[in-house]
C-alpha positions in Angstrom: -7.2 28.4 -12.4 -3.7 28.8 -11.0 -2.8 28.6 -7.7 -4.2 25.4 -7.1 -1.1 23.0 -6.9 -0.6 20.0 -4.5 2.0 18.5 -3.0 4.1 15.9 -4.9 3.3 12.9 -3.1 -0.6 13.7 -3.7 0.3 13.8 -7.5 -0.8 10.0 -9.0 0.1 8.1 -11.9 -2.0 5.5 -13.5 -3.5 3.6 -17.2 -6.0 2.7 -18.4 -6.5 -1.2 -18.6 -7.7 -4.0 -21.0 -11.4 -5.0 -20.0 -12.1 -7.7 -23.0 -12.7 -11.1 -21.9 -9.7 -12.5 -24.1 -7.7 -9.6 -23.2 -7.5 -11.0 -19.4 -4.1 -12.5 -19.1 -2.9 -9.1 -20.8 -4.7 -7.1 -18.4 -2.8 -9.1 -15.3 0.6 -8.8 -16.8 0.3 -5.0 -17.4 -1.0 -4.4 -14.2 2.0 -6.9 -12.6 4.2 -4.5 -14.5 3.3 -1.6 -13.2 2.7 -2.3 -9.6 6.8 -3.3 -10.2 7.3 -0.1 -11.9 5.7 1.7 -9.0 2.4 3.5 -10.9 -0.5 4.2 -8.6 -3.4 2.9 -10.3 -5.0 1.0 -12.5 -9.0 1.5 -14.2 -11.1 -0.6 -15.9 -14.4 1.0 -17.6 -17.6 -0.3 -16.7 -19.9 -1.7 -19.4 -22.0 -5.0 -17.9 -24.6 -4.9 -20.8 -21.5 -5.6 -23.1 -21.0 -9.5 -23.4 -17.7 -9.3 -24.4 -16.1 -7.3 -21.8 -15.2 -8.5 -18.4 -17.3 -7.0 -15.5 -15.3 -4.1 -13.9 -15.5 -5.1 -10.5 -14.8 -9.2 -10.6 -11.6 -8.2 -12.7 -10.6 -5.6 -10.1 -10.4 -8.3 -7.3 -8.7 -10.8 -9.6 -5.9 -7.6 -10.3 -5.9 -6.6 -6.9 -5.5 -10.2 -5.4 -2.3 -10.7 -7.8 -0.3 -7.4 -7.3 1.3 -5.7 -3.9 0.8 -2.2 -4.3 -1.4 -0.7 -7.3 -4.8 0.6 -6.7 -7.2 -0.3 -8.8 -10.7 1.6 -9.8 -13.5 1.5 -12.5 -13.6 4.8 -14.5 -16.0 5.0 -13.9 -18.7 2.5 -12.1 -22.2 2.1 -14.0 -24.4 3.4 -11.3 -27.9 2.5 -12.2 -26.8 -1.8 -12.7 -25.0 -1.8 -9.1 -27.4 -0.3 -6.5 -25.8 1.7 -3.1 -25.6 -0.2 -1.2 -24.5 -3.0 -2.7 -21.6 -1.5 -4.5 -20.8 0.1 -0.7 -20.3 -3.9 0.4 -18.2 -4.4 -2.8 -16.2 -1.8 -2.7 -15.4 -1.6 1.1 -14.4 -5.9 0.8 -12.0 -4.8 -2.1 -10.4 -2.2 0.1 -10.2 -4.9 3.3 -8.8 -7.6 0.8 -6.5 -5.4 -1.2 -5.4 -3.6 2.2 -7.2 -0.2 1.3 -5.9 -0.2 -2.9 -9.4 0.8 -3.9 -10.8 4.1 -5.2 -14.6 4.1 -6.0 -15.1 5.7 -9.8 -18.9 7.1 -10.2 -20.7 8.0 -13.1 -24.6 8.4 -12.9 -25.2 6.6 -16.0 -24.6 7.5 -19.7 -25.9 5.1 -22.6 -29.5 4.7 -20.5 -30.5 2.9 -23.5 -28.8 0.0 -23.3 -28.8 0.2 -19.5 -32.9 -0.4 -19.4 -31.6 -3.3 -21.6 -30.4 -4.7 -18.4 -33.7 -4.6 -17.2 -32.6 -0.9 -15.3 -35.9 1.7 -14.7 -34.7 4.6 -16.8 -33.9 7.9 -15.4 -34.5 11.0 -16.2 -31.0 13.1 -16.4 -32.1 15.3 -13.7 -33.2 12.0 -11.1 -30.6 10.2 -12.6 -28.0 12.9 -11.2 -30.0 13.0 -7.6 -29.4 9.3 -7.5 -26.0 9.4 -8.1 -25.5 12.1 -5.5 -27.1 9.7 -2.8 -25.1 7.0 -3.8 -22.0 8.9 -2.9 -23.6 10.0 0.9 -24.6 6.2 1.2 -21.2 4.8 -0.1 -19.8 7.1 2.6 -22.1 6.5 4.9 -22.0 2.4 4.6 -17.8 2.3 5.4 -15.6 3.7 8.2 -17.6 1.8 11.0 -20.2 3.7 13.5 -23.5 3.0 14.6 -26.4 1.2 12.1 -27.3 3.5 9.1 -30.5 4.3 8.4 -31.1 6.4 5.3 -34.2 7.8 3.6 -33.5 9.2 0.2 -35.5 9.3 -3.0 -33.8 6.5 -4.2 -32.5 4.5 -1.8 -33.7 3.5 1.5 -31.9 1.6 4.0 -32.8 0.4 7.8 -30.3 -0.2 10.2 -27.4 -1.3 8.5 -24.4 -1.4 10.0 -21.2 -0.2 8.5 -17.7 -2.1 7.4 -15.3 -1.0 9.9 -12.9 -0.1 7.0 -12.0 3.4 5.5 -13.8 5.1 3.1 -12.3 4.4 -0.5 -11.6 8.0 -2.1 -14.5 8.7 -4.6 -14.1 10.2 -8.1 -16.6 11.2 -10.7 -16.8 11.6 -14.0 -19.3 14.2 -14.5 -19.7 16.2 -17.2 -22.8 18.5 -16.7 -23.6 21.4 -13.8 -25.5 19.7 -12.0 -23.4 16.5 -11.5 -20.4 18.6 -11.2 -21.9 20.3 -8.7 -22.5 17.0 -6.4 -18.9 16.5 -7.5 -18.4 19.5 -5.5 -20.5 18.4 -2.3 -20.0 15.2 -2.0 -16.7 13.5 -3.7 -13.2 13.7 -3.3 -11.7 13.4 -7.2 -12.9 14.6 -10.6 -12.0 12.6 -13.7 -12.9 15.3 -16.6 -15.0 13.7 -19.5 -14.0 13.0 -23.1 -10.3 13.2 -22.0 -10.5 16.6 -21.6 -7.2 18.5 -20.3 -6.0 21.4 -18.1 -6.2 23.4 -21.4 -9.5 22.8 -22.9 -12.7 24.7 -22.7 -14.7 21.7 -21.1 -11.9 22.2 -17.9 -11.9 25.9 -17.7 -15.9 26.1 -17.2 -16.6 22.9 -15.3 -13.9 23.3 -12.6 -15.2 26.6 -11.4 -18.9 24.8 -11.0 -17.1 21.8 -8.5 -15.3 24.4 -6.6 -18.1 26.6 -5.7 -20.1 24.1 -5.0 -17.6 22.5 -2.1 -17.0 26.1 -0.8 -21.0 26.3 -0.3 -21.1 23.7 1.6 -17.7 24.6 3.7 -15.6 22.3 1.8 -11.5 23.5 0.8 -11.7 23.1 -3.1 -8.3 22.2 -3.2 -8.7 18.8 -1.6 -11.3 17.7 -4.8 -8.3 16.0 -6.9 -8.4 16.1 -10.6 -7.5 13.5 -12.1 -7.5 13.4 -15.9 -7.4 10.8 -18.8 -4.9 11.5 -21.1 -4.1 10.1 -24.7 -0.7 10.5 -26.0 2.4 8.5 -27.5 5.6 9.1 -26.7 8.5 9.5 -29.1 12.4 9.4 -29.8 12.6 12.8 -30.7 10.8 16.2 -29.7 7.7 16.6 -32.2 7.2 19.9 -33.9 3.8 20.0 -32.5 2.4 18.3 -29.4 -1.2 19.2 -29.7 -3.2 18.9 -32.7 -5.0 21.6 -34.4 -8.0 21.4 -32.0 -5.4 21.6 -29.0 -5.8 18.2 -27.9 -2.3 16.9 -26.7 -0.9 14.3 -29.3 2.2 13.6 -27.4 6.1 14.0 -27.6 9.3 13.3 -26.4 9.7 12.3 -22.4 11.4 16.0 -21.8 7.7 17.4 -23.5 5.4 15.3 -21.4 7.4 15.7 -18.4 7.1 19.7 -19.2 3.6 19.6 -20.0 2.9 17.3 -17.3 4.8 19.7 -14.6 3.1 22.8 -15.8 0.0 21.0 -15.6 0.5 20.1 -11.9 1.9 23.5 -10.5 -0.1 26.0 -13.0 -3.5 24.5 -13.4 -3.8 22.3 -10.4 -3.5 18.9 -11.6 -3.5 15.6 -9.4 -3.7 12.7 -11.3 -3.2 11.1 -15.0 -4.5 8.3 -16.6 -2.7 7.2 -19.0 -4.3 5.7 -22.1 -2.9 5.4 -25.7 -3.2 7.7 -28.5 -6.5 6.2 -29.7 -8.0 6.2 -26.4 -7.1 2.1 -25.7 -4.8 0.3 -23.2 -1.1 1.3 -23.6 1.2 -1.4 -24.9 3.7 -2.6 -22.5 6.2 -0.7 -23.9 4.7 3.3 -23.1 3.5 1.8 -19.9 7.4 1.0 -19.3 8.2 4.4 -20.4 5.1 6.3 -19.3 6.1 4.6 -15.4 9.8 4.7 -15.5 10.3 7.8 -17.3 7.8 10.3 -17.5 6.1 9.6 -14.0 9.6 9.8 -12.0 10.9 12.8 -13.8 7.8 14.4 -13.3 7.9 14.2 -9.7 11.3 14.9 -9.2 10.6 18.3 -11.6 7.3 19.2 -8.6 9.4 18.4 -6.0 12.4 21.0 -6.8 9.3 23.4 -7.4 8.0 22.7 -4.0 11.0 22.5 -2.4 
């Protein structure tokens, strides 16, 4: 899997947001923070059957509206509640509102059980994959101006519509089995690896292969399929003994050991993107954001850049 660096301004930084409903003025001072501190992104998960949280896209124009220079996406978007083209219109007025801060996170639906509690038809995992795959061509298809769109999948049907003469957002996936990392492959532009897999774990080393063989089928560089992963960790004072646990999951460190791991992980294995959340999988407080942006993310990139250079 080596061999698969990219250049250092392609590398981007990001967190994982709040998404509770009385975590809202929370979520718009971390995100003001670090649009200051210069991070990339932002993500917001995607649960509308849960009262309690905020629905991913409203709070992603509230963010966007309030900050200058962060991007913003779900991680990833509940498919089966927000049809095509519908989500296409959302997603390409985000990008003209926010001035193109938008990246489009798909998932073909996970918990279908409470999904048909929204009233969704439930899917099997095979159809359920095929949708999600013609989502991403319609998505596509729906921004970047041209002539009307007509369409005629098994899923979704369109006549005539014309497209928003906007770009198209970047789109990455978070799928986990062949056969959606194999649309992955065909059809999208980033990969966000499930269960907060890294560069070093099994779930990487098998599914990466699938996504790249897939684009080169279809005549597509593999390279230009970011990976972008979600990644855990606290950072500490002093260097730990030990910065991955017994199962090799990364626990975390000092700034000098994320900033190695994080290098290595960029010019050894290919990496494009982290997402930062905290050790238990939640929001970062404001203070590893601070560190995690002003540290970590600018060290890292100055350490690529000598590489590069």
């Amino acid at each position: 899997m080596k061999g698969r660096a990219v250049p250092v301004q392609e590398v981007v930084f990001g967190f994982g947001a709040h998404s509770g409903i009385g975590e809202a003025p929370e979520l718009l001072r971390m995100a003001q923070q670090a649009d200051r501190d210069g991070l990339d992104h932002f993500s917001l998960s995607d649960h509308p059957y849960l009262g309690e949280r905020l629905d991913a896209y409203a709070a992603l124009g509230f963010v966007l509206g309030r900050t200058q220079r962060i991007s913003g996406l779900a991680n990833v978007t509940n498919l089966p509640t927000r049809p095509a083209p519908m989500l296409a219109r959302t997603v390409t007025s985000l990008s003209a509102l926010s001035g193109g801060r938008v990246v489009l996170g798909m998932g073909a639906g996970g918990l279908w059980d409470r999904i048909s509690d929204m009233g969704v038809p439930r899917l099997s995992p095979g159809d359920a994959v095929d949708a999600f795959e013609e989502a991403i061509v319609l998505v596509k298809s729906l921004s970047g101006g041209g002539p009307p769109v007509t369409y005629r999948g098994r899923f979704y049907q369109v006549d005539q519509i014309e497209p928003a003469p906007v770009p198209t957002p970047p789109v990455w996936t978070g799928s986990v089995g062949r056969k959606s990392l194999a649309a992955t492959g065909r059809v999208a532009d980033g990969w966000i690896p499930g269960h907060a897999a890294d560069w070093l774990s099994e779930r990487y080393r098998t599914s990466r292969p699938i996504i790249d063989e897939a684009a080169a089928a279809v005549g597509r560089d593999p390279r230009e399929i970011r990976t972008v992963f979600n990644f855990p960790g606290r950072v500490t004072d002093r260097p730990l003994a030990a910065t991955r646990d017994r199962d090799g999951r990364w626990i975390g460190g000092s700034v000098g050991q994320w900033v190695e791991e994080l290098t290595g992980a960029v010019l050894e294995h290919g990496a494009s993107g982290f997402t930062l959340f905290s050790y238990g999988h939640g929001a970062p407080d404001p203070a590893l954001l601070g560190r995690w942006a002003n540290e970590i993310a600018p060290a890292v990139r100055d350490a690529i850049a000598k590489e590069d250079g």
